[in-house]
N, C-alpha and C positions, 0 to 999 in steps of 0.2 A: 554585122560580121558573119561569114559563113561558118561553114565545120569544115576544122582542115584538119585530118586525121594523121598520126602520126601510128603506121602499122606494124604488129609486132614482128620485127625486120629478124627475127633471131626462132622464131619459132618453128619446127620443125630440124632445127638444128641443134642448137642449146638447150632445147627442151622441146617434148611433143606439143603438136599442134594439134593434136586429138581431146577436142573439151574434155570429155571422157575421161580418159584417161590421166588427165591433165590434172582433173577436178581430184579424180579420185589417188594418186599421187598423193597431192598437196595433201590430201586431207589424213590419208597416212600415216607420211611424215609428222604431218602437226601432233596427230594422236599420239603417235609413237613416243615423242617427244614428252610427254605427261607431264606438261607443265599447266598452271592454273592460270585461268585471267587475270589480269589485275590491272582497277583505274589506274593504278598512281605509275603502270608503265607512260610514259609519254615519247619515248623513242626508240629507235633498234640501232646497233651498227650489224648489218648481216652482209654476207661475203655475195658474189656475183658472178659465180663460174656455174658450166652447163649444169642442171641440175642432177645431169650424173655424178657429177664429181661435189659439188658442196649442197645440194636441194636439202638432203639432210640434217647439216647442220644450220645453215640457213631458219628451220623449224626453231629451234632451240631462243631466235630472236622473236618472229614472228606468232608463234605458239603463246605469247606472254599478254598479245594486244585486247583489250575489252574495246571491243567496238562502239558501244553505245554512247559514248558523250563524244565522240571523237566527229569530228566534219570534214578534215581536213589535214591532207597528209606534206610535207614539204620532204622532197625527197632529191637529197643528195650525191651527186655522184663523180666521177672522180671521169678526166678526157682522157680515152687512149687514141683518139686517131686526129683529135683536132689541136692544132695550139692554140691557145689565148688564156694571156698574163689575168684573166678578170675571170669571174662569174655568167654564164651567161642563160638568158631564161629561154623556157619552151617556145616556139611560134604556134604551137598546134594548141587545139580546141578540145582536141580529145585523144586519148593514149587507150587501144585498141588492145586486147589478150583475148585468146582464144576463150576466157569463160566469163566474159565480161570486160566491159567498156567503164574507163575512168576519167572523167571529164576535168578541165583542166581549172583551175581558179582565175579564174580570166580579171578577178577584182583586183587578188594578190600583184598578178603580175602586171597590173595596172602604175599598183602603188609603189613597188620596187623596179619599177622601170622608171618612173619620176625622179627615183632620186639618184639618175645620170650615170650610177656606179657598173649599171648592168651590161653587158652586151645581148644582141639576139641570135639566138641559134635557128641557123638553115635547116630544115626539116631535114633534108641529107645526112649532114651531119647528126641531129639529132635521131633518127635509123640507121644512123651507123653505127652508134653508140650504143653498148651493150651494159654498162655499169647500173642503173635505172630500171631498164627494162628487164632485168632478172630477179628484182623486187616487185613487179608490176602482180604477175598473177598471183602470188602470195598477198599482197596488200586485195585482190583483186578478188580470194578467196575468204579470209580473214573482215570483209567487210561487205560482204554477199547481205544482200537484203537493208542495206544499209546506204542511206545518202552521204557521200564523201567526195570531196574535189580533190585534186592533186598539186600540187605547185612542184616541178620538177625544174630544176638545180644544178647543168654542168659546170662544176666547178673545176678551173682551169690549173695552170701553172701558177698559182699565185704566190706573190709574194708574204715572209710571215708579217710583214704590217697589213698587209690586206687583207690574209686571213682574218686578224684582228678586226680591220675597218668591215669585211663581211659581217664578222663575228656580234660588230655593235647594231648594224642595221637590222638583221635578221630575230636579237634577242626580245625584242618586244615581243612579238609570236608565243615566245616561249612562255609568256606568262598567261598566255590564252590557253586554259586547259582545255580547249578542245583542238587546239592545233597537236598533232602530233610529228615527230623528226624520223624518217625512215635515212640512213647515212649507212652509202654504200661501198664496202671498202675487201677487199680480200690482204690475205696477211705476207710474210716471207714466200716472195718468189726464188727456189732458190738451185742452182745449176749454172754451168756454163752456157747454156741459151739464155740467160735472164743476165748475164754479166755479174751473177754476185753470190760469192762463194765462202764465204764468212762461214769460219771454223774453229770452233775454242776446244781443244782435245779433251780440257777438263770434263767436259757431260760426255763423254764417251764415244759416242757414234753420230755420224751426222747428224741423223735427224733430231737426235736428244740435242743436241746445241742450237738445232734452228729451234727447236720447239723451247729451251730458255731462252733462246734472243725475244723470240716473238711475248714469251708471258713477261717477259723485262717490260716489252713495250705494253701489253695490254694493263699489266700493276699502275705504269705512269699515265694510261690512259682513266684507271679509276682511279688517280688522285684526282681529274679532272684540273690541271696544269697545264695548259697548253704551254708555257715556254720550257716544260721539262719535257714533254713529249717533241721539243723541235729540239732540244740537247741531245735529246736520247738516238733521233733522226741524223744529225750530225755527227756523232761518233760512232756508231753504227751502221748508219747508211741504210738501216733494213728496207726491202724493198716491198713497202707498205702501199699499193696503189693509190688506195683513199687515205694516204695523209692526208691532204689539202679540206678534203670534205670532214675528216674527223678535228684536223687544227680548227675548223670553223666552226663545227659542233662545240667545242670546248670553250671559243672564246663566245660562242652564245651563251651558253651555261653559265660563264663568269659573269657576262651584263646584263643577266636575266635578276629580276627578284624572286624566283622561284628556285627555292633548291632542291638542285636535282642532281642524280648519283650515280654513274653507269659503274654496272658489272658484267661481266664478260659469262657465259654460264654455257657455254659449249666452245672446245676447240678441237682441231681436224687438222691431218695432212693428207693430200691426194696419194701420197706415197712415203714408205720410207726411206729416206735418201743414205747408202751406207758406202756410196765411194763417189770421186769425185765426176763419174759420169752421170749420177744420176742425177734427177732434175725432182724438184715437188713446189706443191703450191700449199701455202698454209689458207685456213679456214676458220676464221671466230665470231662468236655471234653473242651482242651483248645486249641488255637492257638498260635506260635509262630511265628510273623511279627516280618521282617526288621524294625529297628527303624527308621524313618526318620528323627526327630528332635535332632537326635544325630548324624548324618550321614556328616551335613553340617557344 
């Protein structure tokens, strides 16, 4: 099989395309962030907008990662331009960033394409796709000098039994402590251009009510419950991008033997929204650590 490259379709846009400056950016951020390594992280949920608007907080998941037992990253992310009710995996051989090249697990997607569940994704589609590739040079920085494959993950409109059925296929992984979960999710889209305007007067000013909606969701995302995080989705409607990718992450957590624990440890708004013209987008970035207190 050749090399079918999938090109970073979003750079110079969403983020510079200048290595340079790219490199030196990221590494910033990460700094700034003064968070410490640690093995027992094994996943992120970090947000996916231009690196103007969330690259910052973004750090606060990616900042966490120890590269050295890690091989292999499976990375999740959530279709805004294409529909399908299913999962579908990479066709490309290698996923291209301006400060390094991430080669793709061509074995993984062997073995999860076997078992019938998956669709393929058109390299089109898959460069048109920005959810993914705004974890790329982060993952791309974060593992410099290091051999690591990717298994990248648009995950569709799925249904919550699917999520589920995703949820069972994928958790073996989870118990490979060298596989890590990068799940790619931005938080409350919230304005009349997004169609969702959810306002509780009790936190005072918009934005303090989008900012309880959303920590409502991220509490029931570190119970790590995915059928409370699809209650909470249902009466709420908050307009979470990567549901789908994060409901998957949860029901892998649940049929994993491994316990593992996400916490949320940075959150963001593009703006603060104080009357109903205005528009923001939320931003949170979490870790997902080995349990230890449940281990023994």
């Amino acid at each position: 099989m050749g090399t079918k490259v999938r090109r970073p379709s979003h750079a110079g846009s969403w983020y510079t395309d200048n290595p340079k400056q790219l490199s030196e950016e990221l590494d910033g951020w990460l700094q700034s962030c003064g968070l410490a390594k640690s093995p027992e992280v094994r996943g992120v949920i970090a947000p996916h907008a231009g690196y103007s608007y969330s690259g910052r907080a973004a750090a606060y998941a990616f900042g966490n990662i120890d590269p050295s037992h890690i091989t292999r990253v499976f990375l999740l992310g959530p279709s805004h331009h294409y529909y399908t009710p299913k999962c579908a995996l990479s066709t490309a051989t290698v996923y291209k960033t301006p400060i390094g090249d991430l080669p793709i697990d061509l074995e993984v997607i062997e073995e999860l394409k076997a078992t019938g569940k998956f669709e393929l994704m058109d390299i089109r589609v898959d460069e048109a796709e920005h959810s993914m590739e705004m974890h790329l040079p982060y993952l791309a920085k974060v593992f410099e000098g290091y051999q690591v494959k990717i298994v990248p993950i648009l995950v569709g409109a799925v249904s919550a039994e699917n999520e589920a059925m995703y949820g069972q296929i994928l958790a073996k992984y989870v118990d490979n402590p060298n596989n890590f979960f990068s799940i790619s999710s931005d938080f409350c889209h919230w304005g009349s251009r997004f169609n969702y305007t959810h306002y509780d007067k009790k936190h005072g000013p918009i934005y303090k009510s989008i900012e309880a909606l959303d920590k409502m969701g991220m509490d029931i995302i570190e119970t790590g419950d995915p059928d409370s995080f699809k209650q909470y989705l249902l009466e709420y409607d908050n307009t979470i991008c990567g549901r789908h990718p994060i409901s998957v992450f949860l029901h892998m957590l649940r049929n994993s033997s491994t316990k593992i624990k996400i916490k949320f440890l940075r959150y963001e708004q593009s703006s603060q929204c104080k009357s109903s013209r205005d528009s923001s987008v939320s931003y949170a970035s979490a870790a997902a650590k080995t349990d230890e207190s449940s281990s023994s």
